[in-house]
LOVO-555076 format. One line per 10 residues: number of its first residue (from 0); for each residue x, y, z of N, C-alpha, C. Coordinates in steps of 0.05 Angstrom, whole numbers. Layout:
<pts>
NUM) X/Y/Z/X/Y/Z/X/Y/Z  ...
</pts>
This chain:
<pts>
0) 17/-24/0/0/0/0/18/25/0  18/44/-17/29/60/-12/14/84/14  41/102/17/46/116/38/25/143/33  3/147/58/-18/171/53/3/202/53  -3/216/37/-3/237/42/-23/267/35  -36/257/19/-70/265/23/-93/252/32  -111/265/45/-130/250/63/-154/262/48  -173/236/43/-198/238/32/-217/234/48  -240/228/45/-259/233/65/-266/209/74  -252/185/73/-249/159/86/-232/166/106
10) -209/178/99/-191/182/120/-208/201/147  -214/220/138/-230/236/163/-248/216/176  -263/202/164/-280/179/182/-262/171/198  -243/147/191/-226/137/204/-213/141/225  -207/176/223/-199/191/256/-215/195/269  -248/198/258/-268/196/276/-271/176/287  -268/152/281/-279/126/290/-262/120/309  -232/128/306/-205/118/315/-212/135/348  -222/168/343/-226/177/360/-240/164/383  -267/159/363/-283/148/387/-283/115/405
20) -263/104/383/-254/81/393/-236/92/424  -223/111/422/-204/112/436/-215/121/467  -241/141/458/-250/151/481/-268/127/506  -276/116/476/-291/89/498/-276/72/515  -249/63/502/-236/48/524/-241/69/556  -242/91/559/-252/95/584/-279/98/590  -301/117/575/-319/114/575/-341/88/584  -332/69/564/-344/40/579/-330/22/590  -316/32/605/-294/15/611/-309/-8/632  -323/5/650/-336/-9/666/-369/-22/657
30) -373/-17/628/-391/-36/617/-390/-56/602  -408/-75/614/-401/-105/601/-398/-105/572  -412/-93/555/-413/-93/525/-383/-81/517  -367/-70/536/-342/-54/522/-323/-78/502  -330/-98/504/-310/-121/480/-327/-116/463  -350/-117/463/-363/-112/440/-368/-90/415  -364/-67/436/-359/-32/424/-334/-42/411  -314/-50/432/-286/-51/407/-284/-66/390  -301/-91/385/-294/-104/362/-312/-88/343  -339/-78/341/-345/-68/327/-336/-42/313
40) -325/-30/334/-307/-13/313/-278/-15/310  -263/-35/315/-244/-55/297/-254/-60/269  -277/-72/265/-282/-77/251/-296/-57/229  -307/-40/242/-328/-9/228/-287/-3/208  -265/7/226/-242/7/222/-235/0/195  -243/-28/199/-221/-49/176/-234/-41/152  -270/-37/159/-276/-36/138/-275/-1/118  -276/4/127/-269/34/122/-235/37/111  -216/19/118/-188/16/113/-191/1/82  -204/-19/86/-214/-32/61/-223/-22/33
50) -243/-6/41/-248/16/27/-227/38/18  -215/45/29/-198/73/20/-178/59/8  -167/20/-2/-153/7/-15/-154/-5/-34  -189/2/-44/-200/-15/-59/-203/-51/-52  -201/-50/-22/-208/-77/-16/-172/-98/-15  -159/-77/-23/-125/-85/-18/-109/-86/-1  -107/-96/14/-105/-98/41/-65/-114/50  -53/-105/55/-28/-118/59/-23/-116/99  -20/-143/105/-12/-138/122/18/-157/127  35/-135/145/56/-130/154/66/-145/176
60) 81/-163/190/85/-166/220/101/-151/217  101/-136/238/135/-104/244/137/-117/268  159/-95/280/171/-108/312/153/-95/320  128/-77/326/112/-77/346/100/-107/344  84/-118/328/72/-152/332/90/-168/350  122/-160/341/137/-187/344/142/-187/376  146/-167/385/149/-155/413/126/-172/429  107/-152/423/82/-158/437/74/-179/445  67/-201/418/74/-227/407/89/-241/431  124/-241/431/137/-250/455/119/-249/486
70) 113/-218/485/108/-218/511/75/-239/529  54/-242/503/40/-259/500/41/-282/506  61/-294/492/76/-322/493/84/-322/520  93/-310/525/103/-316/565/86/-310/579  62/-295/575/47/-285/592/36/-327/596  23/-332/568/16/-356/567/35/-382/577  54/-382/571/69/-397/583/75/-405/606  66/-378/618/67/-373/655/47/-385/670  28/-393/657/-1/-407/668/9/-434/673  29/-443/666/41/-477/671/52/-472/704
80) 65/-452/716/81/-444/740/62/-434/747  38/-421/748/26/-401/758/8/-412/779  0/-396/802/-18/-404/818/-49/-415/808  -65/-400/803/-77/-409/777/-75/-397/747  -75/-425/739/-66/-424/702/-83/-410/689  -116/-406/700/-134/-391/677/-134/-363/685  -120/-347/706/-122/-323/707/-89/-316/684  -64/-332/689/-54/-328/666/-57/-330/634  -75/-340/628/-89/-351/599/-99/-330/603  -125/-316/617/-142/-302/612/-127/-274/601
90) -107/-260/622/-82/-247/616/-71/-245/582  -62/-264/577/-61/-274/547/-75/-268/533  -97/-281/528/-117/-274/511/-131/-241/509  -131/-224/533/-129/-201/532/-120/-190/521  -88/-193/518/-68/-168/506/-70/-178/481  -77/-210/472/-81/-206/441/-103/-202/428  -126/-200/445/-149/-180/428/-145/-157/431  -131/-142/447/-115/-120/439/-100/-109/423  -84/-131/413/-64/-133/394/-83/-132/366  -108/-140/366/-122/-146/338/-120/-125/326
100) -139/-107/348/-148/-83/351/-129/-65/341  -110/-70/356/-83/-37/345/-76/-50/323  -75/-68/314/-55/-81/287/-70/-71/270  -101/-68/273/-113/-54/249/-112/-33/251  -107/-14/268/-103/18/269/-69/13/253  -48/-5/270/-20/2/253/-22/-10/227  -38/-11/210/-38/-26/186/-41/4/172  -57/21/185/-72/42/174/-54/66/170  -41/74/207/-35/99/205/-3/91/205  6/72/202/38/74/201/43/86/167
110) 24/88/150/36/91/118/29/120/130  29/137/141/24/168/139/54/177/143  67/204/130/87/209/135/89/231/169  66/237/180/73/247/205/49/234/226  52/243/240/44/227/274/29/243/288  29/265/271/11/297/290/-15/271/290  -25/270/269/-51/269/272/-63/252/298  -45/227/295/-43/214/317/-45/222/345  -32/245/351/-30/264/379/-55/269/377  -72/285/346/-96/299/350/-126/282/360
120) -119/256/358/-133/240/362/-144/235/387  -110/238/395/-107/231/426/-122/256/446  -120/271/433/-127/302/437/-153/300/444  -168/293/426/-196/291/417/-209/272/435  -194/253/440/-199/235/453/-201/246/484  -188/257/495/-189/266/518/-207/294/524  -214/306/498/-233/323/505/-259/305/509  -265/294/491/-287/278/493/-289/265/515  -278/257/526/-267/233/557/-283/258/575  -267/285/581/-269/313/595/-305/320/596
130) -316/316/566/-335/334/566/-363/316/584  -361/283/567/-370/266/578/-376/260/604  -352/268/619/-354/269/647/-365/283/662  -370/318/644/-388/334/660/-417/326/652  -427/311/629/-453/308/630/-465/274/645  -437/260/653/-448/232/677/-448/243/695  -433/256/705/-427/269/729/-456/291/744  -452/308/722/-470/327/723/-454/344/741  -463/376/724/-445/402/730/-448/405/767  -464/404/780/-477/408/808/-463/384/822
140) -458/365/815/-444/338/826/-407/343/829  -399/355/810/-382/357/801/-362/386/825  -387/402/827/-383/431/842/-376/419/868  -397/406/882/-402/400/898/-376/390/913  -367/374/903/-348/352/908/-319/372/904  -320/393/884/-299/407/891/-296/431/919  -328/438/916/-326/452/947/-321/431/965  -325/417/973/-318/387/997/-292/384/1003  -276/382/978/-247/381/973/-258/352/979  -271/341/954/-275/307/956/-269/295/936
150) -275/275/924/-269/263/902/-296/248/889  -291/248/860/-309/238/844/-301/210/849  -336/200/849/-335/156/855/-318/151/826  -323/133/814/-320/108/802/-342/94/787  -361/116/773/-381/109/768/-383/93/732  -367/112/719/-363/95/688/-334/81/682  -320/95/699/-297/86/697/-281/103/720  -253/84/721/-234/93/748/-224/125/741  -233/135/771/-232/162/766/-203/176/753  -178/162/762/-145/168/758/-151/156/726
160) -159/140/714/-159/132/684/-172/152/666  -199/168/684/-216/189/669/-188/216/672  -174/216/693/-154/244/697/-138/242/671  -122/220/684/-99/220/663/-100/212/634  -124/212/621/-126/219/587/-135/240/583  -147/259/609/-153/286/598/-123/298/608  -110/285/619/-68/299/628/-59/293/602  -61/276/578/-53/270/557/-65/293/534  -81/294/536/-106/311/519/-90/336/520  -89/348/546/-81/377/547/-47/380/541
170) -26/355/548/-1/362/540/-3/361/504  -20/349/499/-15/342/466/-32/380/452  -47/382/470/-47/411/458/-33/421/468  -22/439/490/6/452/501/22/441/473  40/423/464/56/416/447/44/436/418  23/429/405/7/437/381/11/468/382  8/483/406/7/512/407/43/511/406  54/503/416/90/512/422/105/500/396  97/479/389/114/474/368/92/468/336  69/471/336/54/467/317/41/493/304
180) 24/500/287/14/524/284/-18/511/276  -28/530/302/-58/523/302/-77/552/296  -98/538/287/-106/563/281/-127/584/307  -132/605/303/-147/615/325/-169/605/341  -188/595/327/-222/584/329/-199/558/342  -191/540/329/-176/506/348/-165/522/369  -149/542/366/-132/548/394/-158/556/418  -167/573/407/-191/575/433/-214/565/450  -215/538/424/-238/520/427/-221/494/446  -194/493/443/-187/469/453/-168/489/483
190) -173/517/478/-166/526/512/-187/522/537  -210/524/517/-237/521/530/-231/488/541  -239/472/528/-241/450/533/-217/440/547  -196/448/555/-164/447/581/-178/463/598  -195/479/600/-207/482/619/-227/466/639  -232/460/624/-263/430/628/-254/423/641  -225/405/624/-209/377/634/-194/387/660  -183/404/659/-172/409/697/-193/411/713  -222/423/707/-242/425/730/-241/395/731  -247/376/714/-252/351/718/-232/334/730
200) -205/346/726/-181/329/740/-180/335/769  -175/361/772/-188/361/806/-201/354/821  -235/352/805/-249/339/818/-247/306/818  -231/295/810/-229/267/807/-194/265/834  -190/290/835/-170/289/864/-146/257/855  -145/261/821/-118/252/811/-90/256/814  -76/252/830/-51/258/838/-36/253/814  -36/225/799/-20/223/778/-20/235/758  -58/241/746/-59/260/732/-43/289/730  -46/304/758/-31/325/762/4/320/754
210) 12/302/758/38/303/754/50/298/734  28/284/710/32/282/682/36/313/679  10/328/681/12/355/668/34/374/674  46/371/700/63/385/719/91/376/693  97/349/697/117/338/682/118/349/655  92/337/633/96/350/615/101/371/604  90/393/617/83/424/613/110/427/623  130/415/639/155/431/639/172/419/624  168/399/611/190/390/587/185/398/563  163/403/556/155/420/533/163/452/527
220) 162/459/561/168/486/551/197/481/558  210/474/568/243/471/576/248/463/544  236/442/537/247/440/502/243/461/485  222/483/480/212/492/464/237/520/466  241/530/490/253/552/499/279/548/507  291/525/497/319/517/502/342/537/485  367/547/490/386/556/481/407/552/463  418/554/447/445/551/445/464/548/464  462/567/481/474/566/503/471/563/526  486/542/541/481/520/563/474/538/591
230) 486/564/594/471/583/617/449/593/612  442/600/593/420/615/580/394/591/593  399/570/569/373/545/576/375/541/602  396/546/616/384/536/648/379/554/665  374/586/661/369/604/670/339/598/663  334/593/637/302/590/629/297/568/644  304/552/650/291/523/654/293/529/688  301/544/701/299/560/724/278/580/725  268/586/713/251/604/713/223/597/708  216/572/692/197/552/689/195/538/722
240) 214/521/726/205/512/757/190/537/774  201/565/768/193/575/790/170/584/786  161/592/749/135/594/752/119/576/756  118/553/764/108/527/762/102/523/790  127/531/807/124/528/836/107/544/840  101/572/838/86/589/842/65/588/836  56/581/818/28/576/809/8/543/827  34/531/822/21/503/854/11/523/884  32/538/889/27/552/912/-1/561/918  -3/587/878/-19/592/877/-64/575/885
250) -57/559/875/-81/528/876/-88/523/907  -70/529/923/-73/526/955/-98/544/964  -101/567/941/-110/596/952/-148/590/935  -145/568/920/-174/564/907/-178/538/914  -204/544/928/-231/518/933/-223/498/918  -237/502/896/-238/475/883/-214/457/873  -180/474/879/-168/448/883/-156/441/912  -165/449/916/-160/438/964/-154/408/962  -170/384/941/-173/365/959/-148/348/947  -152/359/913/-130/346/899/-99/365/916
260) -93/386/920/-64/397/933/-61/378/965  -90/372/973/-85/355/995/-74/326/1001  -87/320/978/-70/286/972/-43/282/959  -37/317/944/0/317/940/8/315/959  1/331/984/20/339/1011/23/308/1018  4/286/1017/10/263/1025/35/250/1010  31/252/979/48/246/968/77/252/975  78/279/969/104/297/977/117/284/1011  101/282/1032/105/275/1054/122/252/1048  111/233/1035/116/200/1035/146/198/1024
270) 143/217/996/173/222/991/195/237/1004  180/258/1023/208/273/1038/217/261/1064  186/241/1076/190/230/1104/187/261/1132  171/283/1117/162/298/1136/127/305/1123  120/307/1155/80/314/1146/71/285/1141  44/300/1144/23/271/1146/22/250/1121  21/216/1124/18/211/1099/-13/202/1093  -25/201/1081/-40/198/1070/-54/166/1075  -82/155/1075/-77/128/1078/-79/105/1056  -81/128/1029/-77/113/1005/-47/107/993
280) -33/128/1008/-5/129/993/7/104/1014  2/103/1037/4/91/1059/9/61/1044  -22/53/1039/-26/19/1029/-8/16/1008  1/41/985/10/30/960/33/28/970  47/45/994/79/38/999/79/14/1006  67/6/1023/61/-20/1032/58/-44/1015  45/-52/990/34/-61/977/73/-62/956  85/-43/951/104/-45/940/127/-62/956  127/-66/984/143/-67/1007/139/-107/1004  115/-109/1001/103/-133/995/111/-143/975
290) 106/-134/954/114/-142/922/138/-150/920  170/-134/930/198/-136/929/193/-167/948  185/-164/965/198/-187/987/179/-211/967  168/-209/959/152/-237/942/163/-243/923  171/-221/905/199/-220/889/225/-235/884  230/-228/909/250/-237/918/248/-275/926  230/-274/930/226/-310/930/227/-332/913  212/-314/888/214/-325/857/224/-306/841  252/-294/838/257/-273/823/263/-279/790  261/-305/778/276/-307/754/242/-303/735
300) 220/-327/746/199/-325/731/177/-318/741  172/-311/764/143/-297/780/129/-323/784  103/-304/795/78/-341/803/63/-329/783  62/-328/759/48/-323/730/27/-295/727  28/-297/706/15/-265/698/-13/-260/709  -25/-250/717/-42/-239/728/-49/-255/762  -35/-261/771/-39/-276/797/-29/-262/819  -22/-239/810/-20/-211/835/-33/-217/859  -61/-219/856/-85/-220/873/-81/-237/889  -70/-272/877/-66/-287/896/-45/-288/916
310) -20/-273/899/3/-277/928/-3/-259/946  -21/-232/938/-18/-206/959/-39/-225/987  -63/-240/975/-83/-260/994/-61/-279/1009  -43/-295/1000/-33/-313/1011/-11/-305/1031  2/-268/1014/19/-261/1040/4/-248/1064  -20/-229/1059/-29/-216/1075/-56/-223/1084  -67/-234/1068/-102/-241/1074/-106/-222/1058  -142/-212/1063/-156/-195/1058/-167/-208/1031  -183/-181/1009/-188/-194/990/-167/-187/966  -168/-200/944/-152/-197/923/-153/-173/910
320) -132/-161/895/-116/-136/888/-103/-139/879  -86/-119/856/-72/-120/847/-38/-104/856  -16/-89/849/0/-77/873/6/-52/871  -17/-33/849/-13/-18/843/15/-4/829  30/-11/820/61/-9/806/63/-33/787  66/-21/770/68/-31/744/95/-54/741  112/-38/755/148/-53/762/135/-73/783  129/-68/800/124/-90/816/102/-116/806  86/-106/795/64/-119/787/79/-141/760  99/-136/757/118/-154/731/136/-172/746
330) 149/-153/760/165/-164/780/160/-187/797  134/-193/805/114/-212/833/117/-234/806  93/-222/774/78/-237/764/100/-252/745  115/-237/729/131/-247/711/152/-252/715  166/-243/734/197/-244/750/206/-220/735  238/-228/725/254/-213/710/251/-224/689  256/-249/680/242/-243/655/221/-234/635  207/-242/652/170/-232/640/172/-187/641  185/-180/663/187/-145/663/200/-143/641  232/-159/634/251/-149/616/238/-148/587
340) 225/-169/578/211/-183/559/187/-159/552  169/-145/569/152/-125/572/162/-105/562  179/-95/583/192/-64/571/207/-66/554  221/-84/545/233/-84/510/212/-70/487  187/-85/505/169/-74/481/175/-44/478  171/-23/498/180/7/504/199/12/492  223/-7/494/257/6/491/263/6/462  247/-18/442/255/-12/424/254/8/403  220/23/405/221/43/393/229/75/409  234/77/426/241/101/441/276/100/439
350) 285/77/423/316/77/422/313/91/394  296/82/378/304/99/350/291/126/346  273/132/363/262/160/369/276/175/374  300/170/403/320/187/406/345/190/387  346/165/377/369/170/349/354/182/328  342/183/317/325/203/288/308/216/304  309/233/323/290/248/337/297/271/312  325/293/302/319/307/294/299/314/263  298/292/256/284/297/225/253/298/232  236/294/255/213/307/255/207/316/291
360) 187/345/295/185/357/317/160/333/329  145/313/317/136/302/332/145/290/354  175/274/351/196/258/363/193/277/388  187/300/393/193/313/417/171/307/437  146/305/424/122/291/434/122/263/451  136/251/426/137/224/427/151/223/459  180/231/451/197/215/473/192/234/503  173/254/503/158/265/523/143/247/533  119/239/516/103/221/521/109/193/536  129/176/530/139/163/534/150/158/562
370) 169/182/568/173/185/591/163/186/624  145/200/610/115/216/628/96/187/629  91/162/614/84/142/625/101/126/637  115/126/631/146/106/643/136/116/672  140/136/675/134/137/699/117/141/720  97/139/706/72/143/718/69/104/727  82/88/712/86/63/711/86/67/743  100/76/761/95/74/786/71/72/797  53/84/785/26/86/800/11/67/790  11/59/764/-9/45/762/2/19/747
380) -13/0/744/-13/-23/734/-23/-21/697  -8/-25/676/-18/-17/657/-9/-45/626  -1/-68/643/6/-78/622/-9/-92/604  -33/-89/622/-55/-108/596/-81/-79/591  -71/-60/602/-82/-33/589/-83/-32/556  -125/-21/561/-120/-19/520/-113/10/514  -117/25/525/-97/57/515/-70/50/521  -59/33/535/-23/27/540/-15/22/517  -28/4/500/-19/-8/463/-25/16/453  -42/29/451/-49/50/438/-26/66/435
390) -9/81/458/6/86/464/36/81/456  34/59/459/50/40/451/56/37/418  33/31/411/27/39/380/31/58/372  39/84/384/40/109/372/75/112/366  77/100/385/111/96/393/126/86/360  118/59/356/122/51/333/130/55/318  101/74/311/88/90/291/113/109/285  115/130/299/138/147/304/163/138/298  173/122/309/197/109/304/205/100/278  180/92/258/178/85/228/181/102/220
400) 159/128/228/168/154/205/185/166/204  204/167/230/224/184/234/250/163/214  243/132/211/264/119/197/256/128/162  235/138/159/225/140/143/240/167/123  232/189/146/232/218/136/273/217/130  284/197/146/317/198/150/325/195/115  300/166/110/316/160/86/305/172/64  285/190/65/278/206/50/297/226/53  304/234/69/333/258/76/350/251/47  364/223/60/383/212/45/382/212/13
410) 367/212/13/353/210/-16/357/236/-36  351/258/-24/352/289/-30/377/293/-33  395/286/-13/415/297/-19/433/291/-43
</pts>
């Protein structure tokens, strides 16, 4: 198939569909029909891909499949060692109807020569996620809970899952305005809607969320406003922390974020070892404290992929859970090999991002992006996550075009 570089009006469907595929993994996350939304528009997808090929269809295995693929295979493999074998199968079979899913998005959007659109998607996706939330929620529900300095339940989906794709949403516009050229009506319509999405991240009293945006918003502008010269950029990149600090300070002084600045101080505490901690940050230290020492018992292959729940029951009682940390949660389930085998998936395209980062400004996105989940990987558990592939997929994606645009370089000259 050759490589898009005009888009017809198959293609605009396609980002719509892709959009709204994307927004539902949270939206119904917590409804039973959500396998069903996605295969149908997997499939709404293929067929619409079909169409814009005349029904020509080539498909590719690349090292995103082959990766993934591996990590599959062990997940499955692990159900032979595992405490029980059908929660590792079940594991399995997850990430590869996942795999279906993105293989038909990377069939699609890897022939494009840039990746913006991709971000715009993501964009879109998190407004939609944002706006959604004020009409389940409802505007008066929403107030309420920010005067309280309380938090939004868990009603369509996990409230930190609803934060942090509208924390994605708003760095991918921050990026579009600093290094893209948008036009007035998008710039104001998508300032509006970063507005939404912080009322809504507060009120969901997302810690991780906040620290995506915190994180991103200062590597974007530390990148965007960087120097020639090595005092210069770090006088700026000094001057960002402090407006950054200042403006956190600022948030102390407004209502409606009290409850989310109140569950940083826990955070912040836990990390400095002064002030109160919190009794969520509390269990997850704990819960990590657990994970190493279980670790450590079986460190080469874990007690199999998804069986978190059983060792945390068998070390501590209570009911089953997962360990909240993504490292740990590989570490218990997969050992070292099953984590190493995982994050390869990550390393391989974020190794060629940073080597051909300069031939496109998306790469700055990218290996932002990248980062900013890496480490959010602390907080949450994300390996059989369907926005994690997504993600993941974008990675790829990037990494192809930037090999792409190199040898088109080469070529010119």
């Amino acid at each position: 198939m050759e490589h898009i570089n005009k888009k017809t009006k198959i293609d605009y469907l396609i980002h719509i569909c892709t959009a709204i595929m994307i927004s539902s993994f949270i939206i119904f996350d917590m409804d039973y029909r959500v396998s069903y939304i996605l295969l149908g528009m997997t499939i709404l997808i293929f067929g619409l891909l079909a169409l814009r090929n005349n029904f020509k269809i080539t498909v590719k295995i690349d090292s995103f499949h082959k990766y993934i693929l591996s990590f599959i295979l062990f997940a499955m493999c692990s159900s032979i060692w595992s405490y029980v074998p059908y929660l590792a199968i079940r594991k399995a079979l997850t990430i590869t109807e996942i795999l279906i899913c993105m293989s038909v998005l990377y069939i699609y959007y890897s022939r494009y020569n840039s990746v913006s659109d991709l971000y715009m998607i993501l964009m879109v996706s998190g407004f939609i996620v944002a706006m959604y939330s004020f009409y389940r929620y409802g505007i008066a529900t929403i107030m309420s809970v920010l005067s309280r300095g309380d938090r939004l339940e868990d009603i369509f989906s996990n409230v930190n899952s609803i934060a942090m794709i509208i924390s994605v949403a708003i760095i991918a516009f921050v990026y579009k305005v600093l290094f893209e050229k948008m036009g007035i009506f998008s710039t104001g319509l998508c300032s509006c809607l970063s507005i939404f999405g912080i009322i809504v991240i507060a009120a969901t009293g997302s810690r991780k969320a906040l620290v995506m945006l915190m994180l991103g918003g200062f590597l974007l502008f530390s990148i965007r406003f960087k120097s020639n010269y090595f005092l210069l950029t770090l006088l700026k990149i000094l001057a960002i922390i402090l407006i950054m600090y200042f403006a956190l300070l600022q948030l102390r002084n407004i209502e409606m974020f009290k409850g989310i600045v109140d569950r940083m101080d826990g955070l912040v505490a836990m990390v400095t070892g002064k002030g109160a901690v919190d009794a969520s940050t509390s269990v997850r230290a704990e819960f990590i404290t657990i994970g190493i020492e279980q670790f450590k018992k079986n460190p080469i292959l874990g007690y199999g992929m998804g069986n978190s729940g059983k060792v945390l029951v068998n070390a501590i009682g209570g009911k089953e859970t997962y360990f909240h940390n993504n490292y740990v949660e590989l570490l218990v389930c997969g050992g070292l090999i099953g984590t190493i085998i995982y994050y390869m998936i990550w390393l391989k395209p974020i190794k060629e991002i940073l080597i051909y980062r300069k031939y496109d400004t998306t790469a700055i996105l990218s290996i932002i992006m990248a980062a900013i989940l890496l480490v959010m990987d602390y907080g949450v558990v994300s390996y059989f996550d369907k926005l994690n592939y997504f993600y993941i997929m974008i990675m790829y994606i990037s990494a192809k075009n930037l090999r792409r645009k190199r040898d088109e370089n080469k070529e010119s000259l």
